[in-house]
RONUFI-259272 format. One line per field, with one value per residue (C-alpha): residue in three letters; x, y, z. Coordinates in steps of 0.5 Angstrom, whole numbers, plus 500, padded with zeros to 3 digits. Example, Ala and Ser with C-alpha at 12.3 -4.5 7.8 and 13.67 -1.06 7.14 Angstrom:
BEGIN
type (Ala  Ser)
c1 (525  527)
c2 (491  498)
c3 (516  514)
***
This chain:
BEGIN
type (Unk  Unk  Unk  Unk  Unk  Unk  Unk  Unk  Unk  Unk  Unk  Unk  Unk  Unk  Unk  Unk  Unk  Unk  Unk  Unk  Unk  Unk  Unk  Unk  Unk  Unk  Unk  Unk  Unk  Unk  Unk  Unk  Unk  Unk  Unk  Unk  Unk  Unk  Unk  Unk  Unk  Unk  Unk  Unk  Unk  Unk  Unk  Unk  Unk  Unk  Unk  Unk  Unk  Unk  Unk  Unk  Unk  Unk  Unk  Unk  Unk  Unk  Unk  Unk  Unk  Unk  Unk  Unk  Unk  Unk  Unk  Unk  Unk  Unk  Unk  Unk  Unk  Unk  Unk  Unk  Unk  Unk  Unk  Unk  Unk  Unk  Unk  Unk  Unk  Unk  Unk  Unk  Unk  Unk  Unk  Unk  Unk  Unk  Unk  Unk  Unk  Unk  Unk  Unk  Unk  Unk  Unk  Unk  Unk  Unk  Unk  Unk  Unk  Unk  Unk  Unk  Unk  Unk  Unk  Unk  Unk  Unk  Unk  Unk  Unk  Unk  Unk  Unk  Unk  Unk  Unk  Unk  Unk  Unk  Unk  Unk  Unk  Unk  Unk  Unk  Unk  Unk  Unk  Unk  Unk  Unk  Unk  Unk  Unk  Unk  Unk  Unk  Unk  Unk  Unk  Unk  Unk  Unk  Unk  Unk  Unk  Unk  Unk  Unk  Unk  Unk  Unk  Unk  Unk  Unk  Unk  Unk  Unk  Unk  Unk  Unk  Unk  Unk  Unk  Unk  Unk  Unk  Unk  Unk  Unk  Unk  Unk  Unk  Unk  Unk  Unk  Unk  Unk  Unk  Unk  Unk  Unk  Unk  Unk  Unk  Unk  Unk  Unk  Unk  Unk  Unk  Unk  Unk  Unk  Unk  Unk  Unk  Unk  Unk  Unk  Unk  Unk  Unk  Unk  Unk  Unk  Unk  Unk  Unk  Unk  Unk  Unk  Unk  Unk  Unk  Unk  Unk  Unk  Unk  Unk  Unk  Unk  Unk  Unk  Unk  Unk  Unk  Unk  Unk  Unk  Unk  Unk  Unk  Unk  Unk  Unk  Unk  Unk  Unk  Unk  Unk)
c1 (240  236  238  237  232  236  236  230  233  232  228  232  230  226  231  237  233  230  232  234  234  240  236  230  228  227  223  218  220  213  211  217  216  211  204  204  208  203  204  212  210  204  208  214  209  208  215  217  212  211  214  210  211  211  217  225  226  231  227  221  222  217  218  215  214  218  218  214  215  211  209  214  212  212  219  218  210  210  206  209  205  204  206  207  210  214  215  220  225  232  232  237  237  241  243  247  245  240  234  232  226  222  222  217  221  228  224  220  216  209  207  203  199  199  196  195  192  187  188  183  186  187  181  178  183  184  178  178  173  177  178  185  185  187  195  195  198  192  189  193  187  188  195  195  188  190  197  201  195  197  193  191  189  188  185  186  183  186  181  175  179  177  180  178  181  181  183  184  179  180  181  177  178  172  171  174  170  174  175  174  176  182  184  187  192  192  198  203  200  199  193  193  188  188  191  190  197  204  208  214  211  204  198  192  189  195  194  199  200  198  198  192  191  191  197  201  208  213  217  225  224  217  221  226  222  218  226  227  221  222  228  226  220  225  230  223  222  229  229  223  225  232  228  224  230  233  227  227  234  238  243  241  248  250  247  249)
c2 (657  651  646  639  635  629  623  618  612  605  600  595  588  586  579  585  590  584  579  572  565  566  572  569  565  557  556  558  558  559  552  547  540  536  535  527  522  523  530  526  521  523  529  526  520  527  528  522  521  528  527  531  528  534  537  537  533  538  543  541  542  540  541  539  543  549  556  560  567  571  579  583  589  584  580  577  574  567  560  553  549  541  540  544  543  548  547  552  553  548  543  546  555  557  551  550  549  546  551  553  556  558  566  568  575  570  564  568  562  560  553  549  546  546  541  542  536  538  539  540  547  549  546  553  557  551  551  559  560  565  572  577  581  589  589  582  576  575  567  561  562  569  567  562  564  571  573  566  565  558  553  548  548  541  540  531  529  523  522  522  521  526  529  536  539  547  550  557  560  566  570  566  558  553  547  542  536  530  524  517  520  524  530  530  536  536  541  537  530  527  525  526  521  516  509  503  501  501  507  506  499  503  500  506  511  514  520  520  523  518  518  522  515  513  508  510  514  508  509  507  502  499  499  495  490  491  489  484  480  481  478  471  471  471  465  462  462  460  454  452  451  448  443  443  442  437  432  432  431  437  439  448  449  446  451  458)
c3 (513  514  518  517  522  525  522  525  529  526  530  534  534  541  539  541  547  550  556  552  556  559  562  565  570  568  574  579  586  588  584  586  582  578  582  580  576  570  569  568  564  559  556  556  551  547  546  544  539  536  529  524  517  512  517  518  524  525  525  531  538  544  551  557  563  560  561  555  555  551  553  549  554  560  559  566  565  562  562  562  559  560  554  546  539  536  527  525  529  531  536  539  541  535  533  539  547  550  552  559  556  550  549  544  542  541  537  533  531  536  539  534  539  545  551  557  562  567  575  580  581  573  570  570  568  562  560  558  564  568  568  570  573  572  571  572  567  562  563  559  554  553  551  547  543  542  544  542  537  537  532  537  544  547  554  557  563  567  571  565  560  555  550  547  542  539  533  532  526  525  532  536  539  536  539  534  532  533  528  530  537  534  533  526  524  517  517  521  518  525  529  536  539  546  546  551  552  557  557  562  564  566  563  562  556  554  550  544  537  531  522  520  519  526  526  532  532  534  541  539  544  539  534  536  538  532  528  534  532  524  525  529  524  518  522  523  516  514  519  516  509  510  513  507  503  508  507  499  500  499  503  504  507  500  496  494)
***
């Protein structure tokens, strides 16, 4: 009599075998704290601004100095960019809670773009001219451009005000050629470019995300000034022809 070989067992999911947000730290007791109010400001001008057009609003999440994990092999190794927008997942963790990271193998969608702004200390390992070590956890470049592959990589500095950009083709980053100082995503319906303007009462090159045009994404705070002048322009207006009417003898409050 034959026997009949065991049945092979099914492949469980790594959203099932894995560690989830709740599992993995949130933050690095060795790196406590932001290392200058820029980092604060800049990245949250991104989040605030991030609205691509041909996307659910629903359906885009941005974060600022947040835990990416990435490795399935090594569930503890992340990267925590200064800035990165994700298209395709909820804005909250399963539609439900506020994240405490991003954990790749949960998610199972990639960043769009990430930004990274340079520091002295980081400028290197930003610019992809680092190497890991044997063991060790690859370079951001490493993740982002061949584990992540995310689409575009975006490097700003402060101190020169340059903006660099990179577009992944095929498996490998290319330096992306800018359009009027901007880069355009056409994927998204965005630009990002710097903007000579106040953020939080701080004048100074801001970099910041725009139509494929170049119109700046509105602040809520811009929009309601925008609205506030609009309405003081139209009670002008009105004003200006009740008194029209006044001087050729018509009462305007008379009218229907």
């Amino acid at each position: 009599m034959t026997s009949l070989p065991y049945p092979s067992q099914p492949l469980i999911s790594p959203r099932q075998t894995l560690p989830t947000m709740y599992d993995l730290p949130s933050e690095n007791p060795k790196e406590p704290g932001l290392p200058d109010e820029f980092h604060f400001f800049q990245p949250l001008l991104l989040l605030l601004t991030f609205a691509p057009a041909n996307s659910n609003p629903e359906l885009v999440f941005s974060a600022c100095d947040l835990n990416l994990y990435y490795d399935l092999n090594h569930p503890g190794w992340y990267k925590r960019p200064d800035w990165f927008g994700v298209v395709g997942v909820p804005r909250l963790y399963e539609s439900k809670d506020l994240r405490l990271s991003y954990v790749i193998w949960q998610e199972q969608v990639s960043p769009f773009v990430v930004v990274e702004l340079l520091s002295p200390g980081t400028e290197d390992e930003d610019h992809g001219q680092t190497v890991s070590a044997p063991g060790k956890p690859p370079t951001k470049w490493q993740v982002y451009e061949q584990i992540l592959r995310v689409p575009y990589y975006v490097i700003f500095s402060r101190y020169t005000n340059e903006l660099q950009g990179f577009h992944l083709v095929g498996d490998h980053y290319k330096p992306a050629v800018l359009n009027q100082d901007r880069l355009l995503m056409p994927e998204l319906g965005l630009s990002l470019g710097l903007w000579r303007g106040s953020f939080r009462d701080i004048p100074r090159l801001w970099l910041r995300w725009m139509t494929l045009e170049g119109n700046l994404i509105p602040l809520a705070s811009e929009e309601l000034a925008q609205a506030q002048l609009e309405a003081i322009k139209a009670k002008q207006r009105a004003e200006r022809l009740a008194a029209r009417l006044r001087e050729l003898g018509i009462n305007p409050d008379q009218l229907d």
